[in-house]
PALONU-104405 format. One line per field, with one value per residue (C-alpha): chain; residue number from 1; x, y, z. Coordinates in Angstrom, 2 decimals. Last residue first. Layout:
<recs>
chain <- [A,...]
n <- [NUM,...]
u <- [X,...]
v <- [Y,...]
w <- [Z,...]
</recs>
This chain:
<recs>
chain <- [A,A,A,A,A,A,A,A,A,A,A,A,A,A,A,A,A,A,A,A,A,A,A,A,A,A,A,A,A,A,A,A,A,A,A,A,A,A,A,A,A,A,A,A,A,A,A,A,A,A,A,A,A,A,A,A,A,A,A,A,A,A,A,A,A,A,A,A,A,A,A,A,A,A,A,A,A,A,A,A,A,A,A,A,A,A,A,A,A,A,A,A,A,A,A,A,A,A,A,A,A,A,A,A,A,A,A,A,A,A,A,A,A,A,A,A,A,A,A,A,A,A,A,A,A,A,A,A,A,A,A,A,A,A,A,A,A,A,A,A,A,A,A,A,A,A,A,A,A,A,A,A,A,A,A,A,A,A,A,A,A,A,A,A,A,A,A,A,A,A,A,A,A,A,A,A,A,A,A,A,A,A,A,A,A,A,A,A,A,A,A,A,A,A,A,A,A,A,A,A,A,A,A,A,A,A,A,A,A,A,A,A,A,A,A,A,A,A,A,A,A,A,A,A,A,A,A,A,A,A,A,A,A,A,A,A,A,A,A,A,A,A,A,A,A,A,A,A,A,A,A,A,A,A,A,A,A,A,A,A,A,A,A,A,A,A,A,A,A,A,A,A,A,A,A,A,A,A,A,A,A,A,A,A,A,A,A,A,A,A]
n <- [290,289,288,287,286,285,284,283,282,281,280,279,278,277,276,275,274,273,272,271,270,269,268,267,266,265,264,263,262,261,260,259,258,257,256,255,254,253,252,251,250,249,248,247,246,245,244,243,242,241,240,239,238,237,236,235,234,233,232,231,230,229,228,227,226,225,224,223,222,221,220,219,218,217,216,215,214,213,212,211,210,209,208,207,206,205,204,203,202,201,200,199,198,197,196,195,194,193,192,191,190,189,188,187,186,185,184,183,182,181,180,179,178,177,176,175,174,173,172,171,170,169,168,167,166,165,164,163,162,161,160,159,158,157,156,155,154,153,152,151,150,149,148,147,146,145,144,143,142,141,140,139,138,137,136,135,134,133,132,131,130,129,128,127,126,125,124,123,122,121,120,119,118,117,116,115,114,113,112,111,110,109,108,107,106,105,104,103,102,101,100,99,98,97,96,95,94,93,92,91,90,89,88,87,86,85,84,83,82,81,80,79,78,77,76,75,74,73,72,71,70,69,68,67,66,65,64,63,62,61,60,59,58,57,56,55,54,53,52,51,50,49,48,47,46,45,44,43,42,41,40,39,38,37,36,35,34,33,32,31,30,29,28,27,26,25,24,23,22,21,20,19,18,17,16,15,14,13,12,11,10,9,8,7,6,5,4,3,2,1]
u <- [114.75,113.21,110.78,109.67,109.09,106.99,105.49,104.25,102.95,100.92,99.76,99.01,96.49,95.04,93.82,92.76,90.42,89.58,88.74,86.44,84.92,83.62,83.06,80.54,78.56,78.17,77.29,74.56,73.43,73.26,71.28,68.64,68.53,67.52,64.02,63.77,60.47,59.51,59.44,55.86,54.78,51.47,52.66,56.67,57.01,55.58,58.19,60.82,59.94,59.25,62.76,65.08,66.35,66.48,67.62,70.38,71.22,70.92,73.82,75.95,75.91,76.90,79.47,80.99,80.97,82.23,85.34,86.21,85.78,87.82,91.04,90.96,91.28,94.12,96.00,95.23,97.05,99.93,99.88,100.36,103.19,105.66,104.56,103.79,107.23,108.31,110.40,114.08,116.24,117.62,114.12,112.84,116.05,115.05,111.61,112.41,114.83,112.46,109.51,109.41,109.17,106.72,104.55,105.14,104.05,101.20,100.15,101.02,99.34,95.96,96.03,96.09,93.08,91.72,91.88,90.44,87.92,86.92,87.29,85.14,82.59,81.98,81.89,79.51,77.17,77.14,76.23,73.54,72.15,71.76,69.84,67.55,67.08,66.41,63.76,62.47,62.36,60.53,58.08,57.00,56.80,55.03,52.27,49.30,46.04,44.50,41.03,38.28,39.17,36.73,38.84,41.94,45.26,45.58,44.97,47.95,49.92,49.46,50.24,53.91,54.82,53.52,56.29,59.31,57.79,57.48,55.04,52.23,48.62,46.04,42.94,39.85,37.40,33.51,32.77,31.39,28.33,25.93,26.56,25.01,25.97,23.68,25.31,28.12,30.83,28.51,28.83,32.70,33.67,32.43,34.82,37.04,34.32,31.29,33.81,34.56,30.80,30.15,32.93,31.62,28.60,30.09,32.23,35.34,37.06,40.38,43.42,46.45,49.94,49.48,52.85,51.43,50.31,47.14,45.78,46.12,43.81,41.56,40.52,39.85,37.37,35.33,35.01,33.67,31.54,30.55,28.96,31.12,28.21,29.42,33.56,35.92,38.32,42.04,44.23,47.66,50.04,47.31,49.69,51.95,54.29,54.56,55.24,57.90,59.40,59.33,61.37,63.13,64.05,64.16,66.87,68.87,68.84,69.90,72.62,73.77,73.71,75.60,78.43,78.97,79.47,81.39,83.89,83.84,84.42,86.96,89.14,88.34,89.61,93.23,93.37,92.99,95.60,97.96,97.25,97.24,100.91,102.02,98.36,98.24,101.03,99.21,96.42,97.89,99.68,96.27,94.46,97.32,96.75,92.87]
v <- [-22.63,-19.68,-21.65,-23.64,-20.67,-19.17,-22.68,-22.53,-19.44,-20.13,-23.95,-22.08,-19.34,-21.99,-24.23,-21.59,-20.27,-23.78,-23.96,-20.93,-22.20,-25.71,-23.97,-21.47,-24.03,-26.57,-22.90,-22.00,-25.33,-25.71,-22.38,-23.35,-26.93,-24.83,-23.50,-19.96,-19.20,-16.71,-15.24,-15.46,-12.15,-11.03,-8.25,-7.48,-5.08,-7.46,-10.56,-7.75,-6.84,-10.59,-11.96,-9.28,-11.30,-15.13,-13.16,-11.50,-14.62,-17.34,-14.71,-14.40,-18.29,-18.76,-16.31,-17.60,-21.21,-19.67,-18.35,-21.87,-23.15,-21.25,-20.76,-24.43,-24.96,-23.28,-24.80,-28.21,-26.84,-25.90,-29.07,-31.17,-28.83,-30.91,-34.21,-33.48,-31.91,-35.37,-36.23,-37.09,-36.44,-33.36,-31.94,-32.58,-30.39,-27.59,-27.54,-27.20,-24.63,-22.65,-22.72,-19.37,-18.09,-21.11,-19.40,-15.98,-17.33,-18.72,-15.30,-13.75,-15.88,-15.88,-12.29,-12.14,-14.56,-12.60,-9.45,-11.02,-12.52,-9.13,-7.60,-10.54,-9.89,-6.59,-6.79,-10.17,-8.48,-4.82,-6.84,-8.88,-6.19,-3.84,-6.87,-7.27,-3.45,-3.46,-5.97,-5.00,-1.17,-3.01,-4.72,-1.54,0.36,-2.23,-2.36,-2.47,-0.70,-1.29,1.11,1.09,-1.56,-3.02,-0.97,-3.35,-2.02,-1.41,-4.63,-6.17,-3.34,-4.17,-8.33,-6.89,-4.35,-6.98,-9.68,-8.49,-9.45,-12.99,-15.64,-13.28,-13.13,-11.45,-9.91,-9.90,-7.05,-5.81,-1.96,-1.23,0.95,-1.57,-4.01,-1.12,0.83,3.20,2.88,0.86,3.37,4.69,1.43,1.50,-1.98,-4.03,-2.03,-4.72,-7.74,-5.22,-4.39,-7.70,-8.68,-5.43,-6.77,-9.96,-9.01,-6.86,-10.38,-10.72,-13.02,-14.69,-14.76,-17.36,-17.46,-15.13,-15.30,-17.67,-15.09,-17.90,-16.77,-13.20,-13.79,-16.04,-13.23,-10.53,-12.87,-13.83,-10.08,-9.75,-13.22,-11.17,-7.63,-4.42,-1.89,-0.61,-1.07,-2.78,-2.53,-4.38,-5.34,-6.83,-7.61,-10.21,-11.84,-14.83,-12.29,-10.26,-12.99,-14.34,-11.09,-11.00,-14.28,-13.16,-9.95,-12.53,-14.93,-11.89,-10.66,-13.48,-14.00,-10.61,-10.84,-14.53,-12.87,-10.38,-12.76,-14.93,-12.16,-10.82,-14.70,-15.24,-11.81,-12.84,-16.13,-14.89,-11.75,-14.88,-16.98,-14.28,-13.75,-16.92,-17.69,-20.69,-22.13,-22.21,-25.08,-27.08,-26.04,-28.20,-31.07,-32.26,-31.36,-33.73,-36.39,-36.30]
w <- [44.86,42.94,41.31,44.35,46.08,43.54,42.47,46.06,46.64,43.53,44.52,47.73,46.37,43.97,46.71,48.51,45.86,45.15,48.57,48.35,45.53,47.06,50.08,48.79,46.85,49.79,52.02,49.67,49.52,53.08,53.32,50.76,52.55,55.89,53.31,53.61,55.39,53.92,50.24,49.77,47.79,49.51,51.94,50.69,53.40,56.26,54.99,55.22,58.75,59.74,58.02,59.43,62.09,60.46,57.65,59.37,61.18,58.31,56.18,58.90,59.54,55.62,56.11,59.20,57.41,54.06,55.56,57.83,54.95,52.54,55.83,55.99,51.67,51.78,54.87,53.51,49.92,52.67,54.18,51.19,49.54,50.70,50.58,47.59,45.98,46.86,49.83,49.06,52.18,50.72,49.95,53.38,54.35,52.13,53.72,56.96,56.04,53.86,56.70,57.43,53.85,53.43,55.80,53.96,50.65,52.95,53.90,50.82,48.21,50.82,51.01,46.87,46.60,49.37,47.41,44.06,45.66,46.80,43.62,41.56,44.83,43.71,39.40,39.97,42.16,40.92,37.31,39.53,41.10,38.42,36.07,38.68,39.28,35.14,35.72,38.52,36.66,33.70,35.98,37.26,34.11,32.25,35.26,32.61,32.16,28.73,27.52,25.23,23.64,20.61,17.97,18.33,18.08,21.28,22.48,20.03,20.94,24.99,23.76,22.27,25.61,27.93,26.22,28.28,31.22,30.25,30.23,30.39,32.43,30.96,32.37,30.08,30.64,30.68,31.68,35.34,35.13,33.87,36.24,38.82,41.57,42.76,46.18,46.60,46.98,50.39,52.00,52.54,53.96,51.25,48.56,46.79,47.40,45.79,43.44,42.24,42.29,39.71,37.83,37.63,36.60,33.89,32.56,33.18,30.71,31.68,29.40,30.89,30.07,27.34,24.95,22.94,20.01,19.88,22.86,22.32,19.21,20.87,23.35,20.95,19.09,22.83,23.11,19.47,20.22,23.50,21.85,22.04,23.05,26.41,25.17,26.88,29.16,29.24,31.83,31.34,34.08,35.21,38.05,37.22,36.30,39.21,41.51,38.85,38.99,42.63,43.19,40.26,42.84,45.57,44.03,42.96,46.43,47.94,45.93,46.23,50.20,50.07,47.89,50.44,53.08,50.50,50.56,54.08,55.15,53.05,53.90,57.64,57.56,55.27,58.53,61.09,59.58,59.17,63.11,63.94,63.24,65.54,65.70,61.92,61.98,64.76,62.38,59.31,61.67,62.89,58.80,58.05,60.58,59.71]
</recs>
């Protein structure tokens, strides 16, 4: 606690470098949070959209139920179906009675007979609907599959955008503010060198020395993260019903507080290694040309 004291008595004297090292964190892992919650969503999505029947297919009037019952078993045993449920034409005809209850006129003359019998499949993965669609197609007793391939391929390739822009974005940025945070305390030892000659002279360890300015370090990474971390609650907290309204069915809100404090735990533990490693740099500099 003495240390951390002397550490932003020391700040204190120079806030402005201290300020300009606080912001460059807190821009950083501010932009980190955004692309972490977006990836998290976008799987949140995926998963959404996956646990749906991705895989619809219609068959034909005079296909009898052992031949339906046939094409069932043999997606089921592919194991890539996470669940294959058989709609029968009464069914369907209750489905569409459910679907279309407010518009009378749709429900005229509408018969079991009409609507055409179907299983709806469920897959493990969304890179599997392309292999159990081939399977239907290949079989003479379809009349018909319907599946969202194109949709779940551009949330998959979206995904995959975000989280390459992600790591190539906030690599630069934690580049720059492992750079401001050489200089700034490369300049605080700079204006320190006497102080710090003369506690060499009277014997104290290379430790004792560069204590405070590994202290310094990890400040200016927690301090960052925090004001990220807060950013990051507010905007959500602010957005949250408009975004909640656009995604309709797809439970994304309420964000769980420990989500948050996680994000933050994991934020601080790299930003003060960032620190940390921007002093012991400035340091060995110094200590290297003394």
């Amino acid at each position: 606690m003495t240390q951390i004291k002397k550490t932003v008595t020391l700040l204190r004297r120079s806030p402005y470098q201290a300020l300009a090292a606080i912001l460059a964190m807190s821009l950083t892992f501010f932009i980190a949070s955004i692309f972490v919650v977006l990836i998290i969503g976008g799987q949140i999505i995926l998963n959404y959209i996956e646990q749906r029947p991705q895989v619809i297919a219609f068959f034909k009037d005079d296909v009898s139920e052992a031949k339906i019952n046939e094409v069932t078993e043999e997606v089921r045993t592919t194991g890539l179906a996470r669940e294959v449920k058989y709609i029968t034409k009464e069914e369907a005809l209750a489905i569409y009675r459910e679907r279309n209850k407010d518009e009378p006129l749709l429900l005229e003359s509408v018969t079991a007979d009409f609507l055409p019998a179907s299983i709806d499949i469920s897959v493990r993965r969304a890179q599997d609907i392309a292999q159990i669609t081939e399977i239907l197609k290949g079989r003479q007793e379809v009349e018909r599959v319907i599946t969202p391939q194109n949709l779940v391929d551009q949330l998959v390739k979206w995904t995959k955008a975000i989280r390459l822009g992600g790591i190539i974005f906030v690599s630069t940025l934690l580049s720059i503010s492992f750079l401001i945070i050489i200089m700034v305390i490369g300049m605080r030892i700079a204006l320190r060198r006497e102080e710090i000659s003369i506690m060499s002279l009277v014997g104290a360890t290379k430790w004792y020395i560069a204590r405070p300015f590994f202290t310094e370090g990890i400040i200016y990474g927690i301090i960052g993260t925090t004001i990220a971390t807060f950013l990051i609650y507010s905007l959500l907290l602010f957005y949250s019903p408009n975004i909640a309204q656009f995604l309709g069915p797809i439970q994304v809100f309420p964000i769980h507080p420990v989500f948050f404090i996680y994000l933050w735990l994991g934020q601080a533990l790299a930003a003060s290694f960032i620190g940390m490693a921007g002093a012991a740099i400035a340091l060995y500099r110094y200590l290297k040309i003394h």
